[in-house]
Every structure is written in C-alpha cells, then in structure tokens.
Backbone and ligand atoms as CSV (ligand in chain L), in Angstrom:
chain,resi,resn,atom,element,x,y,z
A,1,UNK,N,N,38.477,146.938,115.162
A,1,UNK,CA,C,39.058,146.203,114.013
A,1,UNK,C,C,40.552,146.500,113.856
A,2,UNK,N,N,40.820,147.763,114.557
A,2,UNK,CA,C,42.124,148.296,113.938
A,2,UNK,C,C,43.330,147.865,114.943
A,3,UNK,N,N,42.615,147.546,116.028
A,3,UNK,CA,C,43.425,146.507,117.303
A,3,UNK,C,C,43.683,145.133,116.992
A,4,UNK,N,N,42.697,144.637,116.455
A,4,UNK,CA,C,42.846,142.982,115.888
A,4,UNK,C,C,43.581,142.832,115.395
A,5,UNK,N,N,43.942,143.719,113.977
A,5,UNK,CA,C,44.650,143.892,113.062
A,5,UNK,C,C,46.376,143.705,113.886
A,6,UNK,N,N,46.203,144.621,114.217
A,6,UNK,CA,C,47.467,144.743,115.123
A,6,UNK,C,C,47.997,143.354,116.065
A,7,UNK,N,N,46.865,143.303,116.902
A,7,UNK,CA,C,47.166,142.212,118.146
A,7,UNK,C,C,47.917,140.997,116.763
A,8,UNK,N,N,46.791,140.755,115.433
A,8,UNK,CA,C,47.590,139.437,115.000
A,8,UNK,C,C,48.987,139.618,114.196
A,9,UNK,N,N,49.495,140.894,114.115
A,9,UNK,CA,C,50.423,141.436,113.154
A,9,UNK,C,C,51.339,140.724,114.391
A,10,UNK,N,N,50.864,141.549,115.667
A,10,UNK,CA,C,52.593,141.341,116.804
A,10,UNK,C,C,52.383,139.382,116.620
A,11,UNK,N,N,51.575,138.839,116.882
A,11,UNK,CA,C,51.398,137.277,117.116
A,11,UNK,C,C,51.975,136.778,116.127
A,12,UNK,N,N,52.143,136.860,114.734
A,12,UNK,CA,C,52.771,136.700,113.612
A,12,UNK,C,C,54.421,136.327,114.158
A,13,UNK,N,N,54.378,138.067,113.908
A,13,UNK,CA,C,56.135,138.579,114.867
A,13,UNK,C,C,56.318,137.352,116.122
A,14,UNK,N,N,55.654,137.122,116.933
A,14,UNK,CA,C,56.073,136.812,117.602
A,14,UNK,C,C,56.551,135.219,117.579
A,15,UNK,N,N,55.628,134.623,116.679
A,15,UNK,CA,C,55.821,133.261,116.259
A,15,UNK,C,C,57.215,133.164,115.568
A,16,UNK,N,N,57.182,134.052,114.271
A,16,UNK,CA,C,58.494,134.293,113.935
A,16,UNK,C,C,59.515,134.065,115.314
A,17,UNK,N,N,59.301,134.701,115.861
A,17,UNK,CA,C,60.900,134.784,116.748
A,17,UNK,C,C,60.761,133.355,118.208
A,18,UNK,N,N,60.146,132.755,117.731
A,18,UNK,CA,C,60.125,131.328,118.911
A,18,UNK,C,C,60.257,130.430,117.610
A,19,UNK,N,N,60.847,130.579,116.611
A,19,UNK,CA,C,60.742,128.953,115.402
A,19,UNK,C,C,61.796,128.656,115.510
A,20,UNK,N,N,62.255,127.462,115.312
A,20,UNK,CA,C,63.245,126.471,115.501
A,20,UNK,C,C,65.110,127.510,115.345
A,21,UNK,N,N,65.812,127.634,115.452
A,21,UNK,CA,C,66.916,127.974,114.964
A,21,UNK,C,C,67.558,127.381,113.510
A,22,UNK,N,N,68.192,128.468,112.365
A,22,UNK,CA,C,68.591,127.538,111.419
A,22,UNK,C,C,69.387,126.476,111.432
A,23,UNK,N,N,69.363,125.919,110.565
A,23,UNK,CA,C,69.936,124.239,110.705
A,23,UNK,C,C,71.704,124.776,110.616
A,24,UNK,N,N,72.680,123.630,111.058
A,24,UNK,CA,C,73.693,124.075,111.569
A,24,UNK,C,C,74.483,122.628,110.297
A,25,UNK,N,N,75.671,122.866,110.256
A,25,UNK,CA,C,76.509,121.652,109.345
A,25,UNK,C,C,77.739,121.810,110.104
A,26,UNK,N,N,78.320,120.591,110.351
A,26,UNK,CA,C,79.217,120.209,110.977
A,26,UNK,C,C,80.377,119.409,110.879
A,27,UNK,N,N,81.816,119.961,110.258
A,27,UNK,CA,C,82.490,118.887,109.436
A,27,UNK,C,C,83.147,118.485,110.275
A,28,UNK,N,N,83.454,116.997,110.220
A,28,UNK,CA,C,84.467,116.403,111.328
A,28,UNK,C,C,85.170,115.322,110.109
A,29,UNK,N,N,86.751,116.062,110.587
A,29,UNK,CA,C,87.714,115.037,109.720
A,29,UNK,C,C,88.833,114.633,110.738
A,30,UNK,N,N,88.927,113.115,110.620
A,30,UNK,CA,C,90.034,112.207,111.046
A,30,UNK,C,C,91.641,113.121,110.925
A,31,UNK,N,N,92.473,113.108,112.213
A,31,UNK,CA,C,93.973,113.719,112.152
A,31,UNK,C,C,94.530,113.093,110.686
A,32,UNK,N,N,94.596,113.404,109.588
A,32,UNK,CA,C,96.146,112.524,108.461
A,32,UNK,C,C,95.336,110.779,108.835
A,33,UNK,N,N,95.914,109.843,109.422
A,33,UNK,CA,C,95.842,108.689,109.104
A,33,UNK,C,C,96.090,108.204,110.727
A,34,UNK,N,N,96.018,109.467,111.221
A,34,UNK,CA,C,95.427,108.817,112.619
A,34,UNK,C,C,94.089,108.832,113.055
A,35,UNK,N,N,94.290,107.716,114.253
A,35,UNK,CA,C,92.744,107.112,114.773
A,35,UNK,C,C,92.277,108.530,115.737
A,36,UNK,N,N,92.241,109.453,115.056
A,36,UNK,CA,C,91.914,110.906,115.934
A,36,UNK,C,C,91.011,111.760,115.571
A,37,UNK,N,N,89.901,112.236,116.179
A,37,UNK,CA,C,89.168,113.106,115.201
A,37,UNK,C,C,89.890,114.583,115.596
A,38,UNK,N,N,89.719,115.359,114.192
A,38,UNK,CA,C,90.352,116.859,114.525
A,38,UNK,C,C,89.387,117.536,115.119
A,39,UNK,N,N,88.422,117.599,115.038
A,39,UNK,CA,C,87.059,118.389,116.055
A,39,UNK,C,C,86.552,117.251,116.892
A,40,UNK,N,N,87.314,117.647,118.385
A,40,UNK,CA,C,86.672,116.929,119.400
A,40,UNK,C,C,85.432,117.657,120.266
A,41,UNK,N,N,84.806,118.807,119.888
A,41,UNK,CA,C,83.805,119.315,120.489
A,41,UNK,C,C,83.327,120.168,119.443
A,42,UNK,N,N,81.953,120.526,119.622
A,42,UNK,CA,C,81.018,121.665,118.828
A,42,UNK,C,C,79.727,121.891,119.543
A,43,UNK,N,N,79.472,122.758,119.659
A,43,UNK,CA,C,77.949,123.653,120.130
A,43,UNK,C,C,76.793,123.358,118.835
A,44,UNK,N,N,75.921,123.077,119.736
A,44,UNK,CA,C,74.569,123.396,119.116
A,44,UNK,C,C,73.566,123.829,119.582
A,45,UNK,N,N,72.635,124.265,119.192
A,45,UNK,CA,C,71.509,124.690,120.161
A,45,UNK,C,C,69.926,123.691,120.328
A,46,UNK,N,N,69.458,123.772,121.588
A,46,UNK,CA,C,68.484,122.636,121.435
A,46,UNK,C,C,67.562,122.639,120.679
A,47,UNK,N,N,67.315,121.377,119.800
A,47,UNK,CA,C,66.156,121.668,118.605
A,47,UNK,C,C,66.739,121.951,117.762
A,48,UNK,N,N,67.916,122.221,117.239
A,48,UNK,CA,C,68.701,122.374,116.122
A,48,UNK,C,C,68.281,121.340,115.411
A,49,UNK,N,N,68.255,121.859,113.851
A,49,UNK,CA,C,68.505,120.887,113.157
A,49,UNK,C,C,69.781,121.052,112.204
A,50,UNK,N,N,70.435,119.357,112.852
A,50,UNK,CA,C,72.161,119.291,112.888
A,50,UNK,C,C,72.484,118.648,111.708
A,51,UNK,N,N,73.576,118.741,110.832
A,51,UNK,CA,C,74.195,117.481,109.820
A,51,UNK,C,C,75.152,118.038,110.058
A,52,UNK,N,N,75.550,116.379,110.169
A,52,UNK,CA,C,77.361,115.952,110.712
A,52,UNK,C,C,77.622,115.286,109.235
A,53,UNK,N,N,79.329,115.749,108.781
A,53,UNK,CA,C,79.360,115.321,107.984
A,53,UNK,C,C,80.901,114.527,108.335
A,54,UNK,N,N,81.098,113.361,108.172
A,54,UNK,CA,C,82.517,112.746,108.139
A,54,UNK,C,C,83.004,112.866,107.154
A,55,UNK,N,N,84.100,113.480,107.200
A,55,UNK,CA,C,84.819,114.084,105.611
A,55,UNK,C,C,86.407,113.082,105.979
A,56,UNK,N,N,86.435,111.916,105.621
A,56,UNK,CA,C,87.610,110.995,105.959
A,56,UNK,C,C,88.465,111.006,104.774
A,57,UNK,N,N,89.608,112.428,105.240
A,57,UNK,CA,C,90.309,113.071,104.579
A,57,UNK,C,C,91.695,111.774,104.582
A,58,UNK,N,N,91.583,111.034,105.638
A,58,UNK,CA,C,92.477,110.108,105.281
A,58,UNK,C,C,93.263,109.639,103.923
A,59,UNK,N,N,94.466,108.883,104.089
A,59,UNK,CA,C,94.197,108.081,102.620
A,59,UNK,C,C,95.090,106.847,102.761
A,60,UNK,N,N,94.797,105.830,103.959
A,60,UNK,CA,C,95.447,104.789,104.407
A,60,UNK,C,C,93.770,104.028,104.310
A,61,UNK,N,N,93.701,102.844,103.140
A,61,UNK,CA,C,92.642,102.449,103.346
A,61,UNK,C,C,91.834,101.925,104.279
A,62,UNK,N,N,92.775,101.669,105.384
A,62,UNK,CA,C,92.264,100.778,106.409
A,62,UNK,C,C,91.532,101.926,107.434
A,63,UNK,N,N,92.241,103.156,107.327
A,63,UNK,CA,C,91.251,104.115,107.829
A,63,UNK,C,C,90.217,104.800,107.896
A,64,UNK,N,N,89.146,103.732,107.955
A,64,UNK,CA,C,87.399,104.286,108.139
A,64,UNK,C,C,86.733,104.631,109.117
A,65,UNK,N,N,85.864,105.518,109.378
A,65,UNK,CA,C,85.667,106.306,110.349
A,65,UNK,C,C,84.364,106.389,110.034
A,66,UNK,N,N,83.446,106.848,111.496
A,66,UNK,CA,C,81.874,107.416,111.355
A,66,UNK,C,C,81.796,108.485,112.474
A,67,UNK,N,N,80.961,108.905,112.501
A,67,UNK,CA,C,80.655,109.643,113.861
A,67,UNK,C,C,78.996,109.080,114.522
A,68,UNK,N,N,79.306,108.718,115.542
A,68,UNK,CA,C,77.847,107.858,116.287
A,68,UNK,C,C,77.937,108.684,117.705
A,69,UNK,N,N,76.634,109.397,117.881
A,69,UNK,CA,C,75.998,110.421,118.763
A,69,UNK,C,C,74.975,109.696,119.754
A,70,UNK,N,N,75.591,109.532,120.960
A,70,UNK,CA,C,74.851,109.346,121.970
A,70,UNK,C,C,74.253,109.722,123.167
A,71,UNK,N,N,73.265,109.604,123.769
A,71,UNK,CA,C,72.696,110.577,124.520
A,71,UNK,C,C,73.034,109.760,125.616
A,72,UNK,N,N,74.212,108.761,126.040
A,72,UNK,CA,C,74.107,108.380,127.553
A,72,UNK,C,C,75.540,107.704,127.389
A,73,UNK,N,N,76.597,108.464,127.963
A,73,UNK,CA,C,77.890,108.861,127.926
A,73,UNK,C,C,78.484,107.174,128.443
A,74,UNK,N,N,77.350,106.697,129.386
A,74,UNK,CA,C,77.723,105.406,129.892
A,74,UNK,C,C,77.692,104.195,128.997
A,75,UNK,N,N,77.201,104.414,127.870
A,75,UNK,CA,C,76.929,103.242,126.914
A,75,UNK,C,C,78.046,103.021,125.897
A,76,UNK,N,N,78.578,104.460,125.955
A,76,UNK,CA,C,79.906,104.156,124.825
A,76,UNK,C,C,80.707,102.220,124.744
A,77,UNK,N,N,81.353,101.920,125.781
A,77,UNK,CA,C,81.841,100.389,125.619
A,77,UNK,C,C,80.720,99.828,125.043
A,78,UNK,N,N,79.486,99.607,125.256
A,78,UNK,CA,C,78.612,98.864,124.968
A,78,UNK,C,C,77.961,98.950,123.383
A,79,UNK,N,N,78.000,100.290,123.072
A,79,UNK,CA,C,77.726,100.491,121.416
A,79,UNK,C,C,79.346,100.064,121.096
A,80,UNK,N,N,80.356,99.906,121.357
A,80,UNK,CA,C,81.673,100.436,120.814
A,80,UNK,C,C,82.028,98.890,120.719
A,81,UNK,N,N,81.326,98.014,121.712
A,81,UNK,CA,C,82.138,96.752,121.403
A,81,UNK,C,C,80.811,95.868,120.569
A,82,UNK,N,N,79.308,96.252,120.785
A,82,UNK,CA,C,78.472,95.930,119.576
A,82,UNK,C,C,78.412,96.351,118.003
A,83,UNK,N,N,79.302,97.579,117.670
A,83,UNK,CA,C,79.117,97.760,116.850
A,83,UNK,C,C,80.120,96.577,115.619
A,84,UNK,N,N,81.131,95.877,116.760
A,84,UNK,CA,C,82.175,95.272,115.879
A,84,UNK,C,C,81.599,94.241,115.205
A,85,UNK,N,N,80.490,93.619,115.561
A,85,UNK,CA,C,79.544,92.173,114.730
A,85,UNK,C,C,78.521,92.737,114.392
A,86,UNK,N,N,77.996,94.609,114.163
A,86,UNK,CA,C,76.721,94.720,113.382
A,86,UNK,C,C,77.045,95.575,112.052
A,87,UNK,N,N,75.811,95.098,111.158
A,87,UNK,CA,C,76.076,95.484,110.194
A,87,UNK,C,C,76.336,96.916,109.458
A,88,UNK,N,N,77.057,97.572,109.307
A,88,UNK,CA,C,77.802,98.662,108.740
A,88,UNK,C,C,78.449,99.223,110.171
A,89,UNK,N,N,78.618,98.918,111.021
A,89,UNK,CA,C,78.921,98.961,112.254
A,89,UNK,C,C,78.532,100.122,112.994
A,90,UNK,N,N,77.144,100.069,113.141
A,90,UNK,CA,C,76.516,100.295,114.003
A,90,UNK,C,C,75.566,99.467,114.439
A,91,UNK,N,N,74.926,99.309,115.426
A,91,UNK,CA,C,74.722,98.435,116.457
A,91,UNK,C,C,73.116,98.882,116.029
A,92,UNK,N,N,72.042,98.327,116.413
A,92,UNK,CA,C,70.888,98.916,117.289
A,92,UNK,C,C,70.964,99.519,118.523
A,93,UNK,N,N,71.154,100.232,119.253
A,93,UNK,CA,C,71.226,100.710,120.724
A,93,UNK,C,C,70.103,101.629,120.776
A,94,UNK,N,N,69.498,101.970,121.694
A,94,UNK,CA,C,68.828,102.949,121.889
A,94,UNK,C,C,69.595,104.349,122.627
A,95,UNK,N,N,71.116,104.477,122.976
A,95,UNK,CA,C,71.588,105.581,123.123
A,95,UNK,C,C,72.174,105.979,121.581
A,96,UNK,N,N,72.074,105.773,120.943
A,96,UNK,CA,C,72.600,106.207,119.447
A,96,UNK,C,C,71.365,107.637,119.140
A,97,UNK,N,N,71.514,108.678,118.948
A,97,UNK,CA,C,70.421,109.581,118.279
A,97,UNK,C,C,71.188,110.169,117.266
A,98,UNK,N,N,71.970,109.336,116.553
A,98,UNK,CA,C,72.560,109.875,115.032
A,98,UNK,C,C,73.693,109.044,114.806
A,99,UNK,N,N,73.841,108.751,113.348
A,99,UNK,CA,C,75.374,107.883,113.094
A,99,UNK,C,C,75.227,108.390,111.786
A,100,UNK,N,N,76.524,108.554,111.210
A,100,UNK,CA,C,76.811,108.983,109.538
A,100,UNK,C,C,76.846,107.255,109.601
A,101,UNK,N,N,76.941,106.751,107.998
A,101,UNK,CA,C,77.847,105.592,107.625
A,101,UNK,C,C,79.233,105.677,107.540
A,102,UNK,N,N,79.558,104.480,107.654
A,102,UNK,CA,C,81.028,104.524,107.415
A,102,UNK,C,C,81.815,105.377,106.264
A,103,UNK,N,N,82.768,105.950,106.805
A,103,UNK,CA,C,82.907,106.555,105.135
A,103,UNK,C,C,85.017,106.104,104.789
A,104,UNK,N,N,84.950,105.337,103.595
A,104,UNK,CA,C,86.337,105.246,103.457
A,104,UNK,C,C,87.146,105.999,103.541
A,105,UNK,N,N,88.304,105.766,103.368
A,105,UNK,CA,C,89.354,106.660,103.275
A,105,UNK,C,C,89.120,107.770,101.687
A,106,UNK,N,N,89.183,108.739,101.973
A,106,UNK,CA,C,88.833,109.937,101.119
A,106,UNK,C,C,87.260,109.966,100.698
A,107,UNK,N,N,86.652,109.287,101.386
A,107,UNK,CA,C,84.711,110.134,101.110
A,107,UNK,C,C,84.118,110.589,102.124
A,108,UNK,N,N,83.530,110.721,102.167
A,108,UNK,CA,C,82.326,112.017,103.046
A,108,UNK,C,C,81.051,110.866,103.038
A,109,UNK,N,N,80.619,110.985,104.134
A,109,UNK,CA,C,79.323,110.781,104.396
A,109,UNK,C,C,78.629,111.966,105.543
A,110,UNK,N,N,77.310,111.267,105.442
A,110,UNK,CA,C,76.262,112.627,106.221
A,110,UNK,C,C,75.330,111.640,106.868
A,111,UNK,N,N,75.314,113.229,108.293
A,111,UNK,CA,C,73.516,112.586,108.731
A,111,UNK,C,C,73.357,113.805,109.312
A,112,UNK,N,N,71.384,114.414,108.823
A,112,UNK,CA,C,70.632,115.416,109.471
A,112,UNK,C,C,69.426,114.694,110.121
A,113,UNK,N,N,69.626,115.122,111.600
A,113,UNK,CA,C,69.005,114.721,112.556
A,113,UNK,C,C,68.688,116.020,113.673
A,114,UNK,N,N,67.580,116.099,114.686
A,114,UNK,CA,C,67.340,117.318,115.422
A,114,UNK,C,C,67.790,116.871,116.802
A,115,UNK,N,N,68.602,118.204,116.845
A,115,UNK,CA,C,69.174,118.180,118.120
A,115,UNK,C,C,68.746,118.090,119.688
A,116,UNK,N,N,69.212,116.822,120.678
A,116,UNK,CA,C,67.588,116.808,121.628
A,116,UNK,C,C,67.625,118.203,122.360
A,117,UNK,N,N,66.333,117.907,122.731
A,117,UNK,CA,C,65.426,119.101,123.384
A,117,UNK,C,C,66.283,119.401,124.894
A,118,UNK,N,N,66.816,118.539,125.455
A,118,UNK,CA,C,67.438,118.298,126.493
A,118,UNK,C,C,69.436,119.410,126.713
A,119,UNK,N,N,69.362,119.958,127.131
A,119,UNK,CA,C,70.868,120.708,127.554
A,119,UNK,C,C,71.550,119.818,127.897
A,120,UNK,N,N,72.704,119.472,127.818
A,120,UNK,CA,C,73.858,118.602,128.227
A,120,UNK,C,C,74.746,118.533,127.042
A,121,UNK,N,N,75.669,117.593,127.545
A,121,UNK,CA,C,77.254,117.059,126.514
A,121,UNK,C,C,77.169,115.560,125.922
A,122,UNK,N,N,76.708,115.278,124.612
A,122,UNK,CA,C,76.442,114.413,124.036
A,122,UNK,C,C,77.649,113.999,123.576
A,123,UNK,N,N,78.181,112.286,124.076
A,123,UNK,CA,C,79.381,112.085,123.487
A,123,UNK,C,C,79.412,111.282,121.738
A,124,UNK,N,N,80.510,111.793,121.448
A,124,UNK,CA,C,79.981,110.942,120.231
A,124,UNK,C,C,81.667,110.190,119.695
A,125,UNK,N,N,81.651,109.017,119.185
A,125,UNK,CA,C,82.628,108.384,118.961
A,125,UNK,C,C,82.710,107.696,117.691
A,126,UNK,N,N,83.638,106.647,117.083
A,126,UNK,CA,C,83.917,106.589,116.077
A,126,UNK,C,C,83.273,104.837,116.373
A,127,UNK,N,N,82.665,104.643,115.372
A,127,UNK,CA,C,82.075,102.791,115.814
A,127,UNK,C,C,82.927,101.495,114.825
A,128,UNK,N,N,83.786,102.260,114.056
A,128,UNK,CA,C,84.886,101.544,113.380
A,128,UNK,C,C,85.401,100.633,114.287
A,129,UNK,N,N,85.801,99.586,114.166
A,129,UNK,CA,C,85.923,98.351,114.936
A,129,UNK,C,C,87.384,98.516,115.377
A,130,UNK,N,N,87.547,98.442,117.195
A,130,UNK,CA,C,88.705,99.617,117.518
A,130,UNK,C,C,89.011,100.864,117.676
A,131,UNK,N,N,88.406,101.563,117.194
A,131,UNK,CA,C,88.590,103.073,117.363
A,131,UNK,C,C,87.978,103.669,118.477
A,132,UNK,N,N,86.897,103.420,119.092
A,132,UNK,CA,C,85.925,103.908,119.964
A,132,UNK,C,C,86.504,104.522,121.318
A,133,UNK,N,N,87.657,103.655,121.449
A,133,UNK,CA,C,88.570,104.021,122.369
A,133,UNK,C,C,89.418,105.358,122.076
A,134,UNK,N,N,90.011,105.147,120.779
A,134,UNK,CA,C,90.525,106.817,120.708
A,134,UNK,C,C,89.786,107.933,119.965
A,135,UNK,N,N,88.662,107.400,119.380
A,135,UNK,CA,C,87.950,108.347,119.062
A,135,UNK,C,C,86.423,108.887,119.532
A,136,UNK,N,N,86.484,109.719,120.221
A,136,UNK,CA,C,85.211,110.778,120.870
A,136,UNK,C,C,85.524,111.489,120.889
A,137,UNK,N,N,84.597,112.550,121.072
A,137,UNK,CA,C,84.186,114.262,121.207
A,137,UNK,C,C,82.917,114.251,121.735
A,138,UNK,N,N,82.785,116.182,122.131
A,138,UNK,CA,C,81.660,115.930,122.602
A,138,UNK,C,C,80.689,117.015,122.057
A,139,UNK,N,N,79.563,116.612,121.753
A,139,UNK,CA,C,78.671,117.629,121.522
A,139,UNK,C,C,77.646,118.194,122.368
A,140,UNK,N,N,77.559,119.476,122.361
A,140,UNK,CA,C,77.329,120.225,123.922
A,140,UNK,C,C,75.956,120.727,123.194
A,141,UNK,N,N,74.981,120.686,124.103
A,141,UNK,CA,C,73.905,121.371,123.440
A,141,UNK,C,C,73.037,122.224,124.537
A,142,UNK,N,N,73.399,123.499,123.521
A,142,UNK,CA,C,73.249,124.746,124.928
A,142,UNK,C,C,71.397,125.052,124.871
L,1,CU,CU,CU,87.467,105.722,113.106
C-alpha cells in the first residue's frame, strides 16, 4: 500500500511537469507612423498558449495595422492581396492560424490562440491594405 501511495504521488509530479507551458503575451507596436512593425521576431514555445496584442501606438489615422500569423511563409502575397476585398481585412485562408482585428490609430486589439505543435518560423504580417509588403516578422516556435 505504501508503494502505491508513492508510485501515484511521483505520477502526479510527473504530470505536473509535462503540462502545457504558461501562456505567453506579446506586444507588437507599429514604428511612430510608419508602415513598420517595432518587433519583427519573438520566441514561443510549442503548445504555447500565445496573445498577440497590436498596440497601434500610431496617431496618423490612416495608420491601421493587425498582425495575421501564418503557418506557410509562401502564402503571404496571396492572404496580402485577398485580404484587400475581405471583410475587416482578413481573408479566409487556411494558412492564417491567428489575426488580431484591425486596430486604429491609438487602440489595441488582441488574439489568444495555441501555438502549433510543429517547430519552425511562422511569418506573420500586417493585412492592412498595402502594408503586407513592409510589414512582417517572424515568429519562431522552439
Ligand atoms: Cu499595417
């Protein structure tokens, strides 16, 4: 009995130490009133659970910004020039695995989503109509 006891105490412990990693927050703000993000890269770990927050510190109204996370580096033109005729401008795509909304000049928007299971460099870009081109980074997930 006094082994059982034990064997399920370590199994406990041990579950403990294989559970997800804590959730991670991630601020990404636009250069001043350029088409630039100031964090072009960040780490996460796989299975994270991530929130990106666009903090569009801007204050030129025309400067709106999102952050849109994709898992296939080759699709960027293709979300980047669909997002310009969909509504809040993002597209449907199936390489998208996260988008904040648009956020104006001086608000914040969010998105918590889990980080894929998969290791690699997730690019992520801005789906503001035009920007896609100067705005990416990449998110690396170790
Ligand atoms: Cu933008």
């Amino acid at each position: 009995m006094k082994r059982l006891a034990i064997i399920s105490i370590l199994c406990l412990s041990l579950v403990g130490c294989s559970s997800a990693p804590d959730p991670i927050t991630v601020v990404i703000k636009p250069i001043g009133n350029e088409m630039k993000y100031e964090t072009t890269q960040f780490e996460v770990l796989k299975g994270q659970e991530v929130t990106i927050i666009m903090d569009n510190i801007a204050t030129e109204e025309m400067m709106k910004h999102n952050v849109v996370v994709l898992n296939d580096e080759s699709k960027v033109n293709e979300v980047g020039m669909a997002a310009m005729s969909a509504p809040g401008y993002i597209p449907e795509n199936e390489a998208i695995i996260a988008a904040t909304a648009i956020a104006e000049a001086g608000q914040q928007t969010r998105i918590t989503f889990t980080a894929p299971k998969k290791t690699g460099t997730y690019v992520y870009i801005c789906t503001f109509p035009g920007h896609f081109s100067m705005m990416r980074g990449e998110m690396i997930v170790k």
